[in-house]
N, C-alpha and C positions, 0 to 999 in steps of 0.2 A: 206717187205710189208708195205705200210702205208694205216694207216686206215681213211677213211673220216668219223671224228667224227659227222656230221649233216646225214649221211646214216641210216636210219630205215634200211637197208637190211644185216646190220651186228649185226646176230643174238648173245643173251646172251652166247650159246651156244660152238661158235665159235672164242667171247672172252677169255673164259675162255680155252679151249684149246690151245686156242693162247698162254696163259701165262701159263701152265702146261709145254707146250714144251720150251718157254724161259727158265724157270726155271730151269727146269729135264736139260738143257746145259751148264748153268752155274753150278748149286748148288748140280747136281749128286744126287739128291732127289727129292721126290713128293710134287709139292705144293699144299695146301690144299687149294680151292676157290670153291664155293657157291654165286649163284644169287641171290641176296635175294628181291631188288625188282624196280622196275624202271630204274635208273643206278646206283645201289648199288651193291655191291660185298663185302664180307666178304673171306679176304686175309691171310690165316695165323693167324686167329685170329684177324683182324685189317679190320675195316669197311672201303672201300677204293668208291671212282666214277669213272665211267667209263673211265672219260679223264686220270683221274689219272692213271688208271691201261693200258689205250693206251702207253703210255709215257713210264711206266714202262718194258711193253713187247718192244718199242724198245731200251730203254736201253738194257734190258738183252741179246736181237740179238747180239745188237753192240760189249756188252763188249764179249758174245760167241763168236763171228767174232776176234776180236782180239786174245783171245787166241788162237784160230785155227791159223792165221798167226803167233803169235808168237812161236808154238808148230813146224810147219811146217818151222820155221828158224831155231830153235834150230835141227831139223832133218838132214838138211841140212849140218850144221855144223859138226853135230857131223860126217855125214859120210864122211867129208870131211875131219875133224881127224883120221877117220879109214883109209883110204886113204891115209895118211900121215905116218902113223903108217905103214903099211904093203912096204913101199921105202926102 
């Protein structure tokens, strides 16, 4: 998903979800973020803006995204060694 940073219709709301579920895919824990006021976000402890925290949630898709294919090649292989195994 990308986000049109000049859009009023993408609610505070909706960012910060947006970056609780990056996170929770990469980092397999809960990220801590609060709106705090205009385009400000408090990230983990770290006052962060909005464009900054856009960017950030699609880094963390992307880098999710790759593990998933890399995960899904090692899968492959491995049962391709079971398969090899059982001749």
């Amino acid at each position: 998903m990308t986000y049109a940073v000049k859009d009023a219709t993408v609610k505070p709301q909706q960012v910060m979800d947006a970056y609780r579920r990056a996170f929770q895919m990469v980092h397999h824990r809960e990220a801590h973020i609060t709106h705090l006021f205009d385009d400000w976000y408090q990230v983990n402890g770290e006052t962060v803006h909005r464009l900054t925290l856009f960017r950030e949630i699609t880094r963390l898709r992307e880098l999710a995204q790759k593990h998933k294919v890399n995960t899904a090649d090692r899968s492959v292989v491995q049962r391709l060694i079971a398969r090899l195994r059982n001749l």
